[in-house]
C-alpha positions in Angstrom: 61.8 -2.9 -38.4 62.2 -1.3 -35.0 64.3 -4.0 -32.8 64.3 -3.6 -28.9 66.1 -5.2 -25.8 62.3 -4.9 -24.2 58.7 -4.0 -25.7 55.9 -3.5 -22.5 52.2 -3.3 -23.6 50.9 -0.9 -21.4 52.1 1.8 -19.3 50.2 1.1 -15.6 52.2 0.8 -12.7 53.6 -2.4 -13.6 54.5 -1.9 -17.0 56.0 1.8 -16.0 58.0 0.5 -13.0 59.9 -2.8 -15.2 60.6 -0.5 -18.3 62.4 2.3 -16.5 64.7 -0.5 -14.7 65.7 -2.1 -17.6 66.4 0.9 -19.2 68.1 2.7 -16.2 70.1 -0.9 -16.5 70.9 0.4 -20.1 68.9 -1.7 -22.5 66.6 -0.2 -25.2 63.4 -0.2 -24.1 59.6 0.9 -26.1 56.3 1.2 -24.3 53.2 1.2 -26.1 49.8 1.6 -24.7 46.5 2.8 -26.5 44.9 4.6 -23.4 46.8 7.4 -21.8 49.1 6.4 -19.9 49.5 5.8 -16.1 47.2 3.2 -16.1 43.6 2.0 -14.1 45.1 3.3 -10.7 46.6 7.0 -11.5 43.8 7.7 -13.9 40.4 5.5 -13.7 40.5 3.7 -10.1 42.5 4.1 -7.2 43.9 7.8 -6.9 40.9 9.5 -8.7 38.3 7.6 -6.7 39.9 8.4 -3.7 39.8 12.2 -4.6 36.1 11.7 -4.8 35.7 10.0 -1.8 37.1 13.1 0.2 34.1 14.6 -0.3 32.3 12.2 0.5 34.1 11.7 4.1 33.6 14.9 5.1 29.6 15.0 4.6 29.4 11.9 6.5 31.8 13.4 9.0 29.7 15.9 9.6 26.7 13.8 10.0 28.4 11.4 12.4 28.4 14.4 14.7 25.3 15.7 14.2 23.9 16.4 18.0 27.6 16.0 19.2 28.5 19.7 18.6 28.7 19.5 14.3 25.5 22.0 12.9 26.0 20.7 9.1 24.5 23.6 8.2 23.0 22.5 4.3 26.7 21.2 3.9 27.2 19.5 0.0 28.8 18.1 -2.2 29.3 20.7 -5.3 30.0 17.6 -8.3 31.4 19.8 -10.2 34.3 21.6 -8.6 35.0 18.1 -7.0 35.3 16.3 -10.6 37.6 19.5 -11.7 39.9 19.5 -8.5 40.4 15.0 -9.1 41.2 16.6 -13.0 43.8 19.0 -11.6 46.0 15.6 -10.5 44.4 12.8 -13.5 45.6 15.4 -16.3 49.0 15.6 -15.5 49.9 11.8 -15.1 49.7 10.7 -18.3 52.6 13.7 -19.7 54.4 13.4 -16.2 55.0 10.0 -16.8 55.5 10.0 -20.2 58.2 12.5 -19.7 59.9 10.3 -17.1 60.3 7.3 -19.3 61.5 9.5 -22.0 64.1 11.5 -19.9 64.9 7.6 -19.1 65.5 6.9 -22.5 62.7 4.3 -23.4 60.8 5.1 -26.7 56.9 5.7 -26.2 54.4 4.6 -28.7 50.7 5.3 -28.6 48.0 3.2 -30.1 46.7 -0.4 -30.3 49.2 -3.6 -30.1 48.9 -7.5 -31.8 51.1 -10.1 -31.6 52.4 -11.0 -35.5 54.8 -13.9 -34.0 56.8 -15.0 -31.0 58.4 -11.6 -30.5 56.7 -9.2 -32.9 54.4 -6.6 -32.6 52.1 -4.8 -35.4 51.1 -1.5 -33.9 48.0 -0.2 -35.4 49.3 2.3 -38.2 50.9 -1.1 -39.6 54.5 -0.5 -38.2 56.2 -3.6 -36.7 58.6 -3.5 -33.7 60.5 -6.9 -32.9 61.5 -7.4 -29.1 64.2 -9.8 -27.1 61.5 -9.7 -24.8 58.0 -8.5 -24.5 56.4 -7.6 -21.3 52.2 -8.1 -21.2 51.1 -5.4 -18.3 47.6 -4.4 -19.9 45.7 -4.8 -16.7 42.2 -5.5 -16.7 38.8 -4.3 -18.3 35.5 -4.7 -17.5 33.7 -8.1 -17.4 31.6 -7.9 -21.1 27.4 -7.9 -19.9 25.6 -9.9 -22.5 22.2 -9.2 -21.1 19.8 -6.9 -23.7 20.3 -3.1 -23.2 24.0 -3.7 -21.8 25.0 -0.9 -23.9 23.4 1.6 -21.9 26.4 0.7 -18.9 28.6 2.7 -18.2 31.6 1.8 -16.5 34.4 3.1 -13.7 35.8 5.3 -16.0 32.7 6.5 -17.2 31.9 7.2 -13.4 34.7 9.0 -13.1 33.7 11.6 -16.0 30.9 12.9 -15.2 29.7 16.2 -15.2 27.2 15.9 -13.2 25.8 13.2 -10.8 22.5 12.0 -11.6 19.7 11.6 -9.0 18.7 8.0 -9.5 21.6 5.5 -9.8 21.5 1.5 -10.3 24.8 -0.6 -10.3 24.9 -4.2 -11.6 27.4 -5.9 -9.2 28.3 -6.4 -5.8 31.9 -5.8 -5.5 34.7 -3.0 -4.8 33.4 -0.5 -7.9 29.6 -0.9 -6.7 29.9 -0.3 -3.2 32.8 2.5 -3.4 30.8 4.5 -5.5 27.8 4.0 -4.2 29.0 5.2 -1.0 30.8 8.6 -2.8 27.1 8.7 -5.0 24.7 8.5 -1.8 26.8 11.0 0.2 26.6 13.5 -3.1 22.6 12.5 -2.9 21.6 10.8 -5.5 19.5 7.4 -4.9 21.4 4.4 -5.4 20.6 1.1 -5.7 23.0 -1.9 -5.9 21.7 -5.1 -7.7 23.6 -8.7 -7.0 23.3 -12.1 -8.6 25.3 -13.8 -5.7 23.4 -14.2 -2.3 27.0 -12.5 -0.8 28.6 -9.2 -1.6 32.0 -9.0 -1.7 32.8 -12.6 -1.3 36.9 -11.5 -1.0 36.1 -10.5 2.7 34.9 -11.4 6.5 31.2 -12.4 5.3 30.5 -11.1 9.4 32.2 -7.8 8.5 29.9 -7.4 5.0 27.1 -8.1 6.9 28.0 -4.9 8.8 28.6 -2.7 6.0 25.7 -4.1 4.1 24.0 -2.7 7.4 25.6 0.7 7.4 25.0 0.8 3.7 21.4 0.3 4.1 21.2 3.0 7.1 22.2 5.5 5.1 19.8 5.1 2.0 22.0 2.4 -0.5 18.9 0.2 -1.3 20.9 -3.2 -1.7 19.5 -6.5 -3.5 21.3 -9.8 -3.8 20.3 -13.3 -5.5 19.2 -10.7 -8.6 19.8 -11.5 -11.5 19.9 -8.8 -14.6 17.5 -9.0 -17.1 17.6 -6.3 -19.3 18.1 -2.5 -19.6 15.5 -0.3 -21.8 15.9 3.5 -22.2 13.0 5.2 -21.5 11.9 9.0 -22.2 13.1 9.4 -18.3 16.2 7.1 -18.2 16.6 4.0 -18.0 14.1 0.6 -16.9 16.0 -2.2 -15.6 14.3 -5.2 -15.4 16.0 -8.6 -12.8 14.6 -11.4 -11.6 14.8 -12.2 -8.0 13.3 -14.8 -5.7 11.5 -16.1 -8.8 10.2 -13.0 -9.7 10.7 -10.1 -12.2 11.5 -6.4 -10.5 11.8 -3.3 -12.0 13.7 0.1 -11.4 13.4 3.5 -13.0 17.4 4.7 -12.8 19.0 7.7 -14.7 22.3 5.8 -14.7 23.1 1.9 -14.8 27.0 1.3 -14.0 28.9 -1.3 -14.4 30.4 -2.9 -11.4 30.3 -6.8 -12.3 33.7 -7.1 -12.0 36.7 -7.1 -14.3 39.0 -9.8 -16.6 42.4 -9.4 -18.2 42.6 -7.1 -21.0 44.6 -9.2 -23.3 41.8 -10.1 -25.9 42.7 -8.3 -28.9 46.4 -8.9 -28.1 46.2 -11.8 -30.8 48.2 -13.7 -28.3 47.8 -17.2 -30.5 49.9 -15.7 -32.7 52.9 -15.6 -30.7 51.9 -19.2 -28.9 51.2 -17.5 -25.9 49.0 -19.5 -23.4 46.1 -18.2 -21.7 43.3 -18.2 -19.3 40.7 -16.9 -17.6 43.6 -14.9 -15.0 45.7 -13.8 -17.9 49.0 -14.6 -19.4 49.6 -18.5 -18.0 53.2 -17.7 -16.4 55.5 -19.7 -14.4 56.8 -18.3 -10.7 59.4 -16.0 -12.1 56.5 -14.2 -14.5 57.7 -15.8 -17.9 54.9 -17.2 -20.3 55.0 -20.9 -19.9 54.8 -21.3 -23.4 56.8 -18.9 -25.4 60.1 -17.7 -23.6 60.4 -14.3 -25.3 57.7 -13.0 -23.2 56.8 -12.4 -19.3 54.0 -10.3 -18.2 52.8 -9.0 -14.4 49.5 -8.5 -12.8 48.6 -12.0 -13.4 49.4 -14.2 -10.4 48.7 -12.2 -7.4 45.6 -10.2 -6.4 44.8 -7.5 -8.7 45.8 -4.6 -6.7 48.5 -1.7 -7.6 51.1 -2.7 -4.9 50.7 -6.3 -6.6 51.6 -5.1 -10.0 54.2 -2.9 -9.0 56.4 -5.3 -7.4 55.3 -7.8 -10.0 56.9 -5.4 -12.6 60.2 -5.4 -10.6 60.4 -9.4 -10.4 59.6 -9.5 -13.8 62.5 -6.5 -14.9 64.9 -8.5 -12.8 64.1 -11.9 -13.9 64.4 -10.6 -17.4 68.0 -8.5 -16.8 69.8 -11.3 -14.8 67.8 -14.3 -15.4 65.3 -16.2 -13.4 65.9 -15.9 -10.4 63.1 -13.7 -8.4 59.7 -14.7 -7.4 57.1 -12.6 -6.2 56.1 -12.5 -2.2 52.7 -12.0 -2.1 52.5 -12.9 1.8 50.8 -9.5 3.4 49.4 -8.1 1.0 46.4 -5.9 1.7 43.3 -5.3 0.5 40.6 -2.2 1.0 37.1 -1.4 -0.1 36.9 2.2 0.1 33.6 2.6 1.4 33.2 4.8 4.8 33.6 3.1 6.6 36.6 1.2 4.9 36.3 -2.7 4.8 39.9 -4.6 4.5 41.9 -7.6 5.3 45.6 -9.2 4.8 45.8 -12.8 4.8 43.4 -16.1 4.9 39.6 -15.9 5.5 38.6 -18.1 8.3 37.7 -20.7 5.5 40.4 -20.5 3.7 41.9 -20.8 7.1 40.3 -24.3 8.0 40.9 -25.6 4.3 44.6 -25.4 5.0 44.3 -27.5 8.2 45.9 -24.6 10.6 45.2 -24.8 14.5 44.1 -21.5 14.8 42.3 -19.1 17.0 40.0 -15.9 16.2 40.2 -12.8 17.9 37.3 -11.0 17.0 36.0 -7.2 18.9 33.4 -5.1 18.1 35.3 -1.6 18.6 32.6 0.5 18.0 32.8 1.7 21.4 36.2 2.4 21.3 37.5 5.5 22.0 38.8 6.0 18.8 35.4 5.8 17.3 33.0 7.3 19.4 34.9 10.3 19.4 34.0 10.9 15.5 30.7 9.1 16.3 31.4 5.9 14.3 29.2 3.0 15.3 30.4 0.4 12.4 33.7 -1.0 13.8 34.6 -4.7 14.3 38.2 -6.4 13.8 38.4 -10.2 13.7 42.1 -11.7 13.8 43.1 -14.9 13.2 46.5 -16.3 14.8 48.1 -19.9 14.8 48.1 -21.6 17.8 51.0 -23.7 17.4 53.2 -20.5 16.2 51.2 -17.6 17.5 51.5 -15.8 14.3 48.7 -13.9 12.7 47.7 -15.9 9.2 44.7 -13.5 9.1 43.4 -10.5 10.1 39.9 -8.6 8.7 38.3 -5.1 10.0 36.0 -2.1 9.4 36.1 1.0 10.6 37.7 4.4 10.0 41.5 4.7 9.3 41.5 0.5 9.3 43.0 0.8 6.1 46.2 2.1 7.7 45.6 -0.1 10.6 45.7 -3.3 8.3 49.2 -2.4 7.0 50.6 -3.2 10.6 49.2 -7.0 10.0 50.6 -7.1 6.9 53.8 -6.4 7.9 53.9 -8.7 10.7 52.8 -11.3 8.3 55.4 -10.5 6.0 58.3 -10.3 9.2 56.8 -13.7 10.6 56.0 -11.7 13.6 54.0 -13.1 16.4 51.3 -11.5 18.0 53.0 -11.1 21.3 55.2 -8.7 19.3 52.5 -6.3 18.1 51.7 -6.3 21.4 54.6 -4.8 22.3 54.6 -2.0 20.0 53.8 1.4 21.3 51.8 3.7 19.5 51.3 7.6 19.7 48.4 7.5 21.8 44.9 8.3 21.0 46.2 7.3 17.0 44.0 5.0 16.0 47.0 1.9 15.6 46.8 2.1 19.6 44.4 -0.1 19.2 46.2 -2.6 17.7 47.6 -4.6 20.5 43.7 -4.9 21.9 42.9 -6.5 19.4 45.0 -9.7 19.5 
């Protein structure tokens, strides 16, 4: 039996970044993950869907100016060489970092992983390999559809395959992989529809600021329907009929692709994680603060506490490497932390909701602007731009802070890091920015 100072079960970012510091620290270290590696971010999410959504930018860009000087001029997307150019970067992770934990020294394994007992794994050939300590970093999957015809989904990754983009698109879901796509999808022209069984969309953020991008969603053509519940999915000779009820009453759609974007769980299910007495709920791996399994002290795992986002899980892996090489000691700091749906315009926030906000009892004040006629906007014709704030009265630092617009998503990083400094908002004020960047707009908005 193969014995190691560390297994990790799966290579994303957070499994990747804690097995190369233990093993840079000199123990023996295996990986094993039965997808390519890099993980959800560098190969079926973040990077590759941002690839896309270039594309999509600039065909919007072009409309935004339309009148103001821009002729588009027939200007499309071409699927095709777009899909090939996000290959050119997806097909190199997975050898690129492979190679890197190798030239580090850690073993790679490929293929499926189950616990046999507290620190045992059974890989799927039948080979065992015994660990001092195991690290769970399998990220997520998506949320299983029960409904009849949920076969016919296809998911993210799926998405992010295809050779072609189909003219009539349905997605079952009103969150981040939904709305991202269906802005790349409408901008490539194809039809999209977005179906909802919540009466809110992205619950996660401002519920004023969805309200606008449900409104710039609907103005350019993404037909949007919440309180719908799925029925059912038949194939038909032409595609696909989806049947969901909705105010009491059954609607159809004819679609020539149903995605799946009803959100995502833990991937830890065929783990066999009874075996090894490892707790677990509907988050993941039940972990105290430093990351270790609450219930079995051989093994730790990331991704599980904080928001499910790759900055999350890659400074979960390094609490988790250097709770494990020098004991428990390290907890993760999760004050700051942003988060983006990538539509166009971008919708993020850092921080508490205003709800959240008045459930914790803070005296607080709200900042909110509608910036669309900002300079920094109407130059590139944007007219969906709002930023709301939130800062403590009785310290005058920002517990909150929640836009849309263009380039917000680097704007938002400037509250998180106050949040995470304990700045107060007279000190953002005081920053000076190159001016007319986009961040000096900051200190108007507080």
């Amino acid at each position: 039996m193969i014995e190691k100072d560390l297994i990790v079960i799966g290579v994303g970012m957070a499994g990747n970044t804690a097995a190369n510091k233990c093993a840079s620290a000199g123990w023996s270290v295996a990986v094993i993950d039965e997808l390519p590696y890099g993980g959800t971010c560098a190969l079926r999410g973040c990077d590759p869907k941002k690839i896309l959504r270039r594309g999509a930018e600039i065909i919007d860009a072009a409309r935004l100016m339309r009148g103001k000087g821009v002729d588009e001029n027939g200007l499309t997307i071409n699927w095709s060489e777009l899909m090939a150019h996000k290959r050119t970067f997806t097909d190199k992770m997975p050898p690129r970092i492979e190679g890197g934990l190798e030239k580090n020294g850690v073993e790679t394994l490929h293929g499926a992983a189950r616990f046999v007992n507290e620190n045992t794994i059974e890989l799927e050939d039948g080979a065992k390999i015994q660990g001092k300590r195991i690290l769970i970093a399998t990220g997520a999957k998506p949320r299983p559809v029960t409904e009849p015809g949920a076969e016919y989904l296809i998911d993210s990754t799926g998405f992010l395959e295809l050779e072609s983009l189909p003219k009539r698109i349905l997605f079952v879901g009103g969150g981040y992989i939904s709305f991202e796509f269906a802005h790349i999808a409408q901008r490539a022209g194809s039809e999209v529809v977005i179906i909802d069984r919540g009466e809110r969309q992205l619950e996660q953020f401002d519920p004023d600021l969805v309200d606008k991008l449900t409104a710039r969603s609907r103005d350019i053509g993404i037909e949007i329907f919440g309180e719908t519940e799925l029925i059912s999915i038949e194939q038909t000779a032409g595609g696909f009929d989806v049947s969901a009820r909705r105010n009491g009453e059954r609607k159809n759609w004819s679609a020539d692709l149903v995605v799946h974007g009803a959100g995502r769980i833990p991937a830890i299910n065929d783990l066999d994680l009874d075996a090894a007495g490892i707790a677990f709920g509907d988050k993941g791996v039940s972990v105290s603060e430093y990351l270790q399994s609450t219930t079995n002290a051989h093994v730790d795992a990331a991704a599980t506490r904080g928001s499910p986002l790759t900055p999350v899980a890659v400074f979960e892996g390094k609490v988790a490497a250097s709770n494990m090489l020098k004991g428990n000691k390290a907890t993760p700091d999760y004050r700051g932390v942003p988060s983006a749906v990538f539509t166009i315009p971008e919708l993020v926030r850092v921080g508490m909701l205003e709800s959240e906000a008045k459930d914790a009892g803070h005296d607080f004040r709200v900042s909110y602007t509608d910036t669309s006629g900002w300079y920094s906007n109407f130059r590139i014709g944007e007219s969906c731009a709002a930023a709301k704030v939130l800062i403590d009265n009785k310290t005058n630092k920002i517990i909150g802070a929640h836009m849309i617009g263009p380039e917000y998503a680097e704007l938002i990083n400037y509250f998180g890091l106050a949040m995470r400094l304990g700045l107060k908002s007279r000190d953002l004020k005081q920053m000076v920015s190159a001016y007319p960047a986009v961040s000096s707009d900051l200190g108007s908005m507080l």
